[in-house]
C-alpha positions as CSV (number, residue, x, y, z in Angstrom):
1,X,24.0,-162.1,-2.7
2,X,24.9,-160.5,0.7
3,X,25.2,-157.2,-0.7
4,X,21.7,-157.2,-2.3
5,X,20.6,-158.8,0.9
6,X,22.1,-155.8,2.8
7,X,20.9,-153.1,0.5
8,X,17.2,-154.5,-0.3
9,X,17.3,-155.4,3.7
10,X,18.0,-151.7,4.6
11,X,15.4,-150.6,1.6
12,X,12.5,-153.0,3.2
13,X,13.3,-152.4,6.6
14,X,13.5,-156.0,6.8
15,X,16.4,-156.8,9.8
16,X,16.5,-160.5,9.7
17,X,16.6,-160.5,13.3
18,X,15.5,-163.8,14.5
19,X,13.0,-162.5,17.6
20,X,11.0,-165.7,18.1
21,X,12.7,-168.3,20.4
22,X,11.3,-171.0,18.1
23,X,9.0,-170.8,15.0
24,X,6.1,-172.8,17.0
25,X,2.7,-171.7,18.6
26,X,4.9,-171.8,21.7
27,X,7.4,-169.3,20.3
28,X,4.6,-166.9,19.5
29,X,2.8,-167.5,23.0
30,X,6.2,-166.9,24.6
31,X,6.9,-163.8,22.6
32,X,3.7,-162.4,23.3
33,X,4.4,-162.5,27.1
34,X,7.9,-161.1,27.1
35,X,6.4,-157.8,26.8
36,X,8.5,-157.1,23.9
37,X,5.2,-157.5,21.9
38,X,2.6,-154.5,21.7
39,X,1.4,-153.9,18.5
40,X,-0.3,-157.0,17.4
41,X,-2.0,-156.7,13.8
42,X,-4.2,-159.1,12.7
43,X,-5.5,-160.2,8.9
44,X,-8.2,-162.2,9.0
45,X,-10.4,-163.3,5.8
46,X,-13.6,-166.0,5.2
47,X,-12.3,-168.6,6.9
48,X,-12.6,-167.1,10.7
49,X,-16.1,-167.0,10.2
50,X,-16.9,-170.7,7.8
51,X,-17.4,-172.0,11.9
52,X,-20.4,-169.2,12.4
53,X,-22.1,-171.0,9.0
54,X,-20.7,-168.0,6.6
55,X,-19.3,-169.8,3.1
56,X,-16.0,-169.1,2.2
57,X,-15.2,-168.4,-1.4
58,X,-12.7,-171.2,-2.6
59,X,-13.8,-174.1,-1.0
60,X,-14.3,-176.8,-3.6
61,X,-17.7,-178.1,-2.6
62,X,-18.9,-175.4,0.0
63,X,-17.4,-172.4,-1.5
64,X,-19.6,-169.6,-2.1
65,X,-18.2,-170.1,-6.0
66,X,-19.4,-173.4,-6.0
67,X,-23.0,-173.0,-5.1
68,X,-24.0,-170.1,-7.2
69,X,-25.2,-172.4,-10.0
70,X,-28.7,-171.1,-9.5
71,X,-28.2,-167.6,-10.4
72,X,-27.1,-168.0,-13.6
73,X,-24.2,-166.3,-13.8
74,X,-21.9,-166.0,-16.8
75,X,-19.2,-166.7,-14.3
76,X,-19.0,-166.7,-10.6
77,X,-17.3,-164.0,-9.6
78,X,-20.0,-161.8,-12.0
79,X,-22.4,-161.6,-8.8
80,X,-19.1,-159.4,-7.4
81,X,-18.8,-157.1,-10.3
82,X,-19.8,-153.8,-10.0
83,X,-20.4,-153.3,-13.8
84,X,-22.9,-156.3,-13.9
85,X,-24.4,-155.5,-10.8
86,X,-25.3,-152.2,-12.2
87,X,-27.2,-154.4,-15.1
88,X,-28.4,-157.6,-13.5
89,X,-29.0,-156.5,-9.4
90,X,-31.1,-159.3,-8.7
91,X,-28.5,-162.0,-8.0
92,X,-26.4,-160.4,-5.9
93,X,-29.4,-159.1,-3.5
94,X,-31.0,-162.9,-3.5
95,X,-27.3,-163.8,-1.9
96,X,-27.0,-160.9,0.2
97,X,-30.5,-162.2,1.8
98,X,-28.9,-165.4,2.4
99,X,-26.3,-164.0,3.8
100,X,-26.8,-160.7,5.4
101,X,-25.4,-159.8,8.8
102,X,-27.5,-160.2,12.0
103,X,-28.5,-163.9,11.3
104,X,-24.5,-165.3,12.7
105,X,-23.1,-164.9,16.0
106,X,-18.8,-164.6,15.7
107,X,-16.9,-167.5,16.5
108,X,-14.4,-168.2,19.2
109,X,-11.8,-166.4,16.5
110,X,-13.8,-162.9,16.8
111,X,-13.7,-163.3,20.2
112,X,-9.9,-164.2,20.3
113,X,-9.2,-160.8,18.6
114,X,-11.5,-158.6,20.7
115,X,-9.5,-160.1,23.6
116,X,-6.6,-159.3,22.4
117,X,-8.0,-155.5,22.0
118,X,-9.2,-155.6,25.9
119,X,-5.3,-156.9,27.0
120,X,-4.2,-153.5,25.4
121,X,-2.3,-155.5,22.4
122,X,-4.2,-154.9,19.6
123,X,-3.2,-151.9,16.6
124,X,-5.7,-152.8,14.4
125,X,-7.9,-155.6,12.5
126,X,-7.4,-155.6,8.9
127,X,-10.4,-158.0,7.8
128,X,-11.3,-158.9,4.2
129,X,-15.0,-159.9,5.1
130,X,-18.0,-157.9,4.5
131,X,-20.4,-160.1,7.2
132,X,-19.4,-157.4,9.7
133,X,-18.7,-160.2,12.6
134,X,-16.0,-158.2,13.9
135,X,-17.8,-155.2,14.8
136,X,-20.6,-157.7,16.8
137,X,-17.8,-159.1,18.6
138,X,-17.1,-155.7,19.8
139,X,-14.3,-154.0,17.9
140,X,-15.2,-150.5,16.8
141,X,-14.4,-148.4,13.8
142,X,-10.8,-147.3,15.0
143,X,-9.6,-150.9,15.7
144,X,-10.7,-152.1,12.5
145,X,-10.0,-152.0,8.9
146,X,-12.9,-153.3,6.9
147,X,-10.5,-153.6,3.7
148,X,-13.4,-155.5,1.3
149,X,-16.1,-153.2,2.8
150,X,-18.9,-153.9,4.7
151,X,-22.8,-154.1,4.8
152,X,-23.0,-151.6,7.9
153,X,-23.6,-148.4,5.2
154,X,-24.8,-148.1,1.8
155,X,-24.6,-145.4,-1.1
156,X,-26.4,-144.7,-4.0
157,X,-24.4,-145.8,-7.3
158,X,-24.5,-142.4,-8.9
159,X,-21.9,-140.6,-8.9
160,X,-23.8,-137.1,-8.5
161,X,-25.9,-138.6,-6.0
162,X,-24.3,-140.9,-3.2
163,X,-26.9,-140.7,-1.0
164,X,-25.8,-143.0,2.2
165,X,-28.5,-145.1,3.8
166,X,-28.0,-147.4,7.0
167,X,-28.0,-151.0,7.9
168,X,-31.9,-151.4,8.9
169,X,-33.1,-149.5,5.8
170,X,-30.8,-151.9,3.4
171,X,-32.0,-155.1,5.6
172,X,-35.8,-154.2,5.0
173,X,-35.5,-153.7,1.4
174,X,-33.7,-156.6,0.6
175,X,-36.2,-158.8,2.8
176,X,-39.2,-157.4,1.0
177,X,-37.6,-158.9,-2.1
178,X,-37.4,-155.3,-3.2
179,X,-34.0,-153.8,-5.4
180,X,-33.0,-151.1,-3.1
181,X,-33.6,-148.1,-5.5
182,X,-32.4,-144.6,-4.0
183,X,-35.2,-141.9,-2.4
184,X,-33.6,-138.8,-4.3
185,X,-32.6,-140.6,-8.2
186,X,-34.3,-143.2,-8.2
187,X,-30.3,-145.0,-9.0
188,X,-29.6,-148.4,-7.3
189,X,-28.0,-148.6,-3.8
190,X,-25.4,-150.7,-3.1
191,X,-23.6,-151.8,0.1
192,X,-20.7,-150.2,1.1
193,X,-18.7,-153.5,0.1
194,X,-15.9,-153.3,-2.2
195,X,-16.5,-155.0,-6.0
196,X,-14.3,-156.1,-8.8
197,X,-13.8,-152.9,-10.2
198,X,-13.9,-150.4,-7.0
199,X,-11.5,-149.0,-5.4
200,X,-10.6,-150.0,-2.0
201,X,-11.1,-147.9,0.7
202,X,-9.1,-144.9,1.3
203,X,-8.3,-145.7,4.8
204,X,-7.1,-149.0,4.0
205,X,-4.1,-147.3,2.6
206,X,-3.5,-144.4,4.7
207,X,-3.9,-147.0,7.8
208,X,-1.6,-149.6,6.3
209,X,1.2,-146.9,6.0
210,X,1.3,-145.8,9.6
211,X,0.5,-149.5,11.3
212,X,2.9,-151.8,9.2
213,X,6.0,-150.1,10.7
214,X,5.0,-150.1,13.9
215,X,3.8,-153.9,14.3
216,X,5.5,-156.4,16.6
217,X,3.8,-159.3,15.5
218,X,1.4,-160.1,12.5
219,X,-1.5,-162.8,13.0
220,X,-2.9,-164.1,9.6
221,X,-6.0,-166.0,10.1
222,X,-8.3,-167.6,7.6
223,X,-6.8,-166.1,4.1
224,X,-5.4,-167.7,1.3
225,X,-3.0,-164.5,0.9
226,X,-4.4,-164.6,-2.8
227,X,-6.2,-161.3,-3.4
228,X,-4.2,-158.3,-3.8
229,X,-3.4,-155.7,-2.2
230,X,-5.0,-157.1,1.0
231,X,-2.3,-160.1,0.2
232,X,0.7,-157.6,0.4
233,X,0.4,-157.0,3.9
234,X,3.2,-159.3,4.9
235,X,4.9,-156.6,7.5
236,X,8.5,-157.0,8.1
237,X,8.0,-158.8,12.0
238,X,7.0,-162.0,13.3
239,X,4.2,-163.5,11.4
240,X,1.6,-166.1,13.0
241,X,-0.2,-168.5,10.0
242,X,-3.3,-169.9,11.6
243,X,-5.3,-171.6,8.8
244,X,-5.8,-175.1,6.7
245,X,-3.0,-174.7,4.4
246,X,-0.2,-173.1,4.4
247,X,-0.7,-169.9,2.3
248,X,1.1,-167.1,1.1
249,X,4.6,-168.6,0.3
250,X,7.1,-165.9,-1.1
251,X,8.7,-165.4,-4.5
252,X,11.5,-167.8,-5.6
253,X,13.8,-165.2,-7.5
254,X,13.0,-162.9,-3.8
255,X,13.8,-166.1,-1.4
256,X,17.1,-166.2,-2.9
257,X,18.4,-163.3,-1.1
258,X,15.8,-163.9,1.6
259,X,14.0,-160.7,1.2
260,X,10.4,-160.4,-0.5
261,X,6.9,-160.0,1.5
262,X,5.9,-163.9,1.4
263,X,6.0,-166.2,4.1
264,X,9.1,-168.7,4.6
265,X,8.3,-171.7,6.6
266,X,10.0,-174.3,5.5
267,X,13.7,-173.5,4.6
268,X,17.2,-172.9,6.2
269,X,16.6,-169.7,6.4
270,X,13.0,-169.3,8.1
271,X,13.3,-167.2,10.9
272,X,10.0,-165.5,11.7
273,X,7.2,-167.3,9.8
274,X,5.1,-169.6,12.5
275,X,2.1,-172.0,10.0
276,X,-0.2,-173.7,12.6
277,X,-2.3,-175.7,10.4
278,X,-5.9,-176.1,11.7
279,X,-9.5,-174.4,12.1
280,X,-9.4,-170.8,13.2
281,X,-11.2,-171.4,16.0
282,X,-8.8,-174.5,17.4
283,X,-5.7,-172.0,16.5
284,X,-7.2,-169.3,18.5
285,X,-8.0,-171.8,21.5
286,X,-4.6,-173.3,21.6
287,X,-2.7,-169.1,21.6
288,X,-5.4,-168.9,24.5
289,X,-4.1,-171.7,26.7
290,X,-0.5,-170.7,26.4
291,X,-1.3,-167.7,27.1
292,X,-3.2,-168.4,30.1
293,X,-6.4,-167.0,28.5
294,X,-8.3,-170.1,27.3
295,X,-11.0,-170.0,29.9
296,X,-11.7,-166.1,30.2
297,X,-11.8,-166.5,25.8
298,X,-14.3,-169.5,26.5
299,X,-16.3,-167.6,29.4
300,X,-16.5,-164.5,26.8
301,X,-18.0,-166.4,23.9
302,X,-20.4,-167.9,26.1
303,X,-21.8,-164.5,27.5
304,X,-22.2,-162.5,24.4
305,X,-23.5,-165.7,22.2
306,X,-25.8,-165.7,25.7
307,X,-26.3,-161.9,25.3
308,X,-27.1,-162.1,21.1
309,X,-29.5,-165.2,21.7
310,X,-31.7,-163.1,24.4
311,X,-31.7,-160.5,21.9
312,X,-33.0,-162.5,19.4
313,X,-35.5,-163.9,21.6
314,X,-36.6,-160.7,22.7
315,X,-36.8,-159.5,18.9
316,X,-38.9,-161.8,17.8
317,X,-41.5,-161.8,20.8
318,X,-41.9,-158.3,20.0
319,X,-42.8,-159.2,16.2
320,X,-45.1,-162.2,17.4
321,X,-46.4,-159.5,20.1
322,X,-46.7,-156.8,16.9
323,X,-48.3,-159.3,14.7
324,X,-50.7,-160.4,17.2
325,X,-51.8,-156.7,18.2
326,X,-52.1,-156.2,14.5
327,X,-54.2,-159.3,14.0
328,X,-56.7,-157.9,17.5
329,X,-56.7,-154.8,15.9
330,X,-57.7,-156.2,13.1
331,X,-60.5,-158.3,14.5
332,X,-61.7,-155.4,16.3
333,X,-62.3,-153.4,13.3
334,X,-63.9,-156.3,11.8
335,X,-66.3,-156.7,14.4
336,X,-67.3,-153.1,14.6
337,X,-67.5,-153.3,11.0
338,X,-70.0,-156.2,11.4
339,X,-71.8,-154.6,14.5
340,X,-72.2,-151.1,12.3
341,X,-73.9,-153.4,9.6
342,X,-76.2,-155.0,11.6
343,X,-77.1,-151.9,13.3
344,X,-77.9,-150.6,9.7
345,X,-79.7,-153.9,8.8
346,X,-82.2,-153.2,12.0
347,X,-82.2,-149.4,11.1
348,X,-83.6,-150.5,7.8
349,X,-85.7,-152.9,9.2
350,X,-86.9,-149.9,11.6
351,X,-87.7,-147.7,8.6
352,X,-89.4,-150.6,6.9
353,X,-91.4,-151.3,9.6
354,X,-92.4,-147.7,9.9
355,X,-93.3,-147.6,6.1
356,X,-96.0,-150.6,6.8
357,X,-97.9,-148.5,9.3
358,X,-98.3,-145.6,7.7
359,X,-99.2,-147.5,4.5
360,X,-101.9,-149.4,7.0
């Protein structure tokens, strides 16, 4: 058993060197400030954002699986398949309305990781949500890895076509109740979010290959660790659980020899695996306050939910504004509709009364 430890260790790059003073929130917080601790990676899937009103997919009751009775499906996951959506596109564009990006603000979680990025620690955000929340929160294209896709672009399905159209032409199709059909082919168009049946994004891989090796510490937020590959990103460092239930355990026949990608909480030999069971959000506010960053995380949420309300506000006085002009406009026209007729009418009562005199 040591020798395949050895070998497989040496293979995985997997040291076994204990780095964390304990495996506790604390150990992490106290890691992070040693300044041994650069390259922080995080993985985050549907449960950062369940607290912005977003459905995860699992959830017995509240799952978006369990609520998509009235779509009739064949099964749930069909409204994610890219061969059905090529046949049946209505269901999956009467969710995305539900759904789309712009009506959520990002939680206190978003915000925890876009702090991170501003204190210089961040490599990269490898997110399995499509809702685009991160990149509201502020992280850009560099510092994130949208692994499922994402809404932000679009392409035409066909293959000889892939026409790419943007965010506010997508949002105004799918609003008018209209299946986005491309300008050149007349083919469907499709957000850029990954389906059963699609590839993932090149990127994902050539970005996992150069940031893996290079992390210090690996925060896993809101993911049941269940859907590959996204699930094999396990890292060979310190890893950080925050989530409900414990997730991603590791292989028996693996643990034996203590080598293998999954996490190891619970046993004698647990060295780096730290499970803080709660909501995202109360995870990333307890890091914050042993950290010493709880009230500049608060003070930031505050602002930009300030910032995307205003927005809003402004937004939609502009429609009411547009709307109204439109409706003035549109009694204006009226009325010089009505004040041309009656000008007629007494033009033709002119001519009639001209007709009578020269008749007298």
């Amino acid at each position: 058993v040591d020798f395949l430890r050895n070998l497989f260790s040496k293979t995985l790059g997997i040291s076994g060197e204990k780095v964390l003073d304990e495996l506790t929130l604390e150990g992490v917080a106290s890691y992070i400030q040693s300044g041994k601790c650069k390259n922080i990676i995080c993985m985050v899937g549907a449960g950062i954002s369940t607290s912005a009103g977003i459905p995860d997919f699992r959830s017995p009751d509240t799952g978006l699986y369990a609520n998509l009775q009235k779509y009739n499906l064949p099964y749930p996951e069909a409204i994610f398949q890219i061969d059905y959506f090529k046949k049946h596109p209505e269901p999956f564009f009467a969710l995305a309305r539900e759904l789309y990006p712009g009506q959520f603000k990002p939680t206190v979680c978003h915000y925890f990781i876009k702090l991170l990025k501003d204190k210089g620690l961040l490599k990269r955000c490898y997110s399995q949500n499509i809702d685009t929340l991160e990149r509201v929160a502020g992280l850009e294209g560099e510092d994130l890895i949208e692994a499922h896709g994402t809404f932000y672009t679009s392409h035409c399905v066909s293959f000889m076509c892939r026409k790419e159209y943007d965010l506010d032409w997508m949002k105004e199709k799918i609003f008018s109740d209209d299946i986005p059909k491309c300008d050149k082919c007349s083919n469907l168009v499709k957000p850029d979010i990954v389906f059963f049946g699609e590839n993932l994004p090149k990127r994902f891989f050539t970005s996992m290959a150069m940031d893996f090796p290079r992390c210090d510490l690996l925060i896993i937020m809101g993911t049941s660790l269940q859907v590959q590959p996204f699930a094999a990103l396990v890292g060979s460092c310190p890893r950080l659980l925050i989530n409900l239930e414990k997730a991603g355990g590791a292989d028996p026949l693996l643990g034996i020899i203590s080598i293998g990608g999954g996490m190891d909480f619970d046993s004698a030999k647990a060295y780096r695996d730290v499970a803080h069971i709660s909501t995202c959000d109360d995870g990333c506010l307890a890091l914050a306050e042993l950290l010493g960053w709880k009230a500049e995380l608060e003070e930031m949420v505050k602002r930009e939910h300030e910032k995307i309300n205003s927005k809003a506000e402004e937004e939609q006085t502009n429609q009411s504004s547009g709307a109204a002009g439109k409706a003035e406009s549109g009694k204006a026209e009226s009325g010089k509709a009505e004040s041309g007729m009656a000008e007629s009418g007494m033009a033709e009562s002119g001519k009639a009364e001209s007709g009578k005199a020269e008749v007298e």
